[in-house]
N, C-alpha and C positions, 0 to 999 in steps of 0.2 A: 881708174879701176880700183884700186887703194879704197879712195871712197865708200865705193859702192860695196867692196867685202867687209869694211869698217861697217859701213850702215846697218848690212845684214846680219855682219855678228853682231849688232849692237840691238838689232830688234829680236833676234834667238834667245841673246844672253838675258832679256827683259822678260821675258816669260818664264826663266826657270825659279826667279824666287817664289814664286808662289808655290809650285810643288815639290820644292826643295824644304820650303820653309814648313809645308805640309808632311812630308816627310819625316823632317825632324820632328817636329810638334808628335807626332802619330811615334814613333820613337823613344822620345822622353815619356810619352803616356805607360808605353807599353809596359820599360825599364821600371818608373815608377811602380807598376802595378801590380809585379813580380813582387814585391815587399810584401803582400800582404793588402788589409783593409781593415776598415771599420767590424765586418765580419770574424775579424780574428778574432779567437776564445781569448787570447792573452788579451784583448784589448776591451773586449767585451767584458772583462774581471773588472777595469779599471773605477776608481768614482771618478765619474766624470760632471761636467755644472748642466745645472734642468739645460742651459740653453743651448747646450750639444746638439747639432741637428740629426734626423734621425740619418740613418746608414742608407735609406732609399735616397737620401737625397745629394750625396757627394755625387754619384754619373750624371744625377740630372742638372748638376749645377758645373758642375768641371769640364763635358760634353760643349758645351757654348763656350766655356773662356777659353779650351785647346782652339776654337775654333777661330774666336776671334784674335788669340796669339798669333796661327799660322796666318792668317787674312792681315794682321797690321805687319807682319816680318816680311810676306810678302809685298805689299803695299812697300814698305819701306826701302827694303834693299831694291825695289823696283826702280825706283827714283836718286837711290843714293849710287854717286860712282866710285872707283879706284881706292882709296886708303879710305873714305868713309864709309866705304858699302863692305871693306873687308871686318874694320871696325865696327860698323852695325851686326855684323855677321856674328863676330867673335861675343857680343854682348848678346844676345840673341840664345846664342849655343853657352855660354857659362850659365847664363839665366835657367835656358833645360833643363841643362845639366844640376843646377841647385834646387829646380822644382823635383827632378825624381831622386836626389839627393835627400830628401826631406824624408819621403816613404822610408828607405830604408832607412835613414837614424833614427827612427821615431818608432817603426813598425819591425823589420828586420834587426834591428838592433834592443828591442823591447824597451828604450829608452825615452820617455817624454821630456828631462832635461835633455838630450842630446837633438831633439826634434826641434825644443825654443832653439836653440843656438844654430841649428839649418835654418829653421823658418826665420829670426831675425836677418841670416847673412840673403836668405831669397828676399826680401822687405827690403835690405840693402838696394842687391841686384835690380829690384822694379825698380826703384827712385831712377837710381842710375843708368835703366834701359829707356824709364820715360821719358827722360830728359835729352837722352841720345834722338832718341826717335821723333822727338819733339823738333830737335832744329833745323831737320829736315821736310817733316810731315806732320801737323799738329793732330790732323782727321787721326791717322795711323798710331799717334800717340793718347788720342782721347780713347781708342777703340782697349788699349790696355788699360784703364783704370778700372776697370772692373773686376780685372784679374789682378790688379794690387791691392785691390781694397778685399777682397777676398780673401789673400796671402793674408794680407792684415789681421784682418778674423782669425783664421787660422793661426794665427802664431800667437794672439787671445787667447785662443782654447789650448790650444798645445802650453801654455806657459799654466793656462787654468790645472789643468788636468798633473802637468809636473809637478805643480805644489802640492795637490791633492792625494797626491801620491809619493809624494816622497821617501 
């Protein structure tokens, strides 16, 4: 009997990363989004480089990587058990936590040096979550390189635009 409540919570407990990990993801968007945006007047002052993309196109590009973060987090923790699935969790939720960390130092804080020095330590975080995710799930870990190479961009422009404005 053991067994068989072992099995059942074990196929229960397999289904909630994925709306867990949606959740989060949907969380960190939101957090994030309270900062402000590309629309801000104070940001809208800034010089920014010709290759700034325009402000229509952050939802339509961040919209997809939220989505395929929650889909690899899920994917992941789906598959990872006990001290590694806690650990993938905990890498997962600092990562969040650093992507709407970025809004507010950069936009809530009117600071674009204080934005490079988030967006580098989120640059960090990717590496460090692909590679986590990676030795579990390579599918799960290829499905984030879009949103690190992304960051990457981002932390381009944010470093562009700090100097620009110093």
């Amino acid at each position: 009997m053991g067994d068989v409540l072992d099995g059942a919570r074990g196929a229960v407990s397999d289904r909630w990363p994925y709306p867990a990990a949606t959740a989060t993801v949907g969380l960190s968007a939101w957090v994030g989004a309270r900062a402000a945006g590309p629309s801000d007047d104070w940001y809208a002052g800034l010089d920014k480089p010709s290759w700034q993309p325009p402000a229509r196109a952050f939802p339509v590009v961040w919209t997809p990587l939220y989505a395929t973060i929650a889909w690899s987090a899920g994917r992941a923790l789906s598959r990872a058990r006990g001290r590694e699935r806690r650990a993938l969790a905990a890498a997962f939720g600092a990562n969040l936590a650093l992507n709407a960390a970025w809004t507010w130092l950069f936009f809530a804080r009117r600071s674009p040096a204080d934005g490079v020095w988030g967006a580098l330590l989120l640059d960090v975080s990717n590496l460090h979550l692909v590679r986590r995710v990676a030795r579990g799930d390579r599918t799960a870990a290829a499905a984030l390189a879009p949103y690190a190479g992304w960051c990457l961009f981002a932390t381009a422009l944010s470093a562009s635009i700090a100097r620009r404005n110093r």
